[in-house]
C-alpha positions in Angstrom: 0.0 0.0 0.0 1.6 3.4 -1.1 2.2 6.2 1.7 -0.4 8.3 0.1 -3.3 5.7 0.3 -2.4 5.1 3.7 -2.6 8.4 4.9 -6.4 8.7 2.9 -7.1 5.7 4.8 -6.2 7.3 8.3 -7.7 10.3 7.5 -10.8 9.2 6.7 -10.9 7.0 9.6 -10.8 10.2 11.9 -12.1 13.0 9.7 -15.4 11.3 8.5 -16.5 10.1 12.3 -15.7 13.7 13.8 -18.1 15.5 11.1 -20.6 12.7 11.7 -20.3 12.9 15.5 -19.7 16.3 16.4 -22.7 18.1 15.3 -25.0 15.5 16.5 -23.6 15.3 19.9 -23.5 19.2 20.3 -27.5 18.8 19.4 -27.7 19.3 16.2 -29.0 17.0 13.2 -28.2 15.7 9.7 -28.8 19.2 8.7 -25.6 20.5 10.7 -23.5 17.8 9.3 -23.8 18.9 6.3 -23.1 22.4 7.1 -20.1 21.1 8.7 -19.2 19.3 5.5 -19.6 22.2 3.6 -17.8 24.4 5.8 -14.4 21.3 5.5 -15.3 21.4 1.2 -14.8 25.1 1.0 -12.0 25.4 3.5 -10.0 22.9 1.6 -11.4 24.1 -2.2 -10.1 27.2 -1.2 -7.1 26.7 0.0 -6.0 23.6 -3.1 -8.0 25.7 -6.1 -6.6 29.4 -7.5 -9.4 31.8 -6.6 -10.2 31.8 -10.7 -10.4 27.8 -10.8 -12.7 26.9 -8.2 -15.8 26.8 -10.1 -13.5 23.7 -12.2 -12.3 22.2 -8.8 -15.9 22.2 -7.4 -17.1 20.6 -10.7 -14.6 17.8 -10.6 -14.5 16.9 -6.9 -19.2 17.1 -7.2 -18.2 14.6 -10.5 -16.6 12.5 -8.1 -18.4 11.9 -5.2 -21.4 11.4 -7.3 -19.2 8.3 -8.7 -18.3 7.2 -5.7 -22.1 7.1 -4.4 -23.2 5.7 -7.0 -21.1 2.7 -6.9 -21.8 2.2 -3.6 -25.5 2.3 -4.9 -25.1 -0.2 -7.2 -22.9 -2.7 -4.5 -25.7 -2.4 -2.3 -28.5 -3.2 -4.9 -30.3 -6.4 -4.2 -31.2 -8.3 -7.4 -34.3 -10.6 -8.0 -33.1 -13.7 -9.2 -30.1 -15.2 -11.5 -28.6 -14.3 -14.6 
C-alpha cells in the first residue's frame, strides 16, 4: 500500500467520524452535518484551487463523489433472481 493511500485511509478513519459525530452530539441534526461538511469542502477548495479555478475544482470533486455514491449504490443493490 503506497504512503499516500495510507494516509487517505487514516484520515478518513478520523475526519469522517468527527463530522458525523460532532454536530450531533452538540445537538444538532443531519442538517448540521452537512453544514459542517460544507464548511471542510470550501476550507479545503479554497485553500487547493486558485481563486479563478474553483468553479472547475468544485465541478470535478461534485463529479466525483457522485461516482463514488453511485457505486456504492449499485454494491448495495439487491437483485431478483439469476442471470
Amino acid at each position: 500500500m503506497s504512503k499516500v493511500l495510507e494516509t487517505h485511509d487514516e484520515l478518513v478513519n478520523v475526519v469522517v467520524p468527527a463530522i458525523l459525530t460532532g454536530p450531533i452530539e452538540a445537538g444538532g441534526d443531519v442538517a448540521d452535518v452537512m453544514t459542517v461538511l460544507a464548511s471542510v469542502v470550501v476550507g479545503v477548495v479554497s485553500v487547493c484551487a486558485d481563486f479563478d479555478s474553483n468553479e472547475k475544482a468544485l465541478d470535478i470533486l461534485i463529479e466525483d463523489v457522485r461516482n463514488r455514491l453511485s457505486g456504492q449504490a449499485l454494491r448495495n443493490a439487491k437483485t431478483l433472481g439469476s442471470a
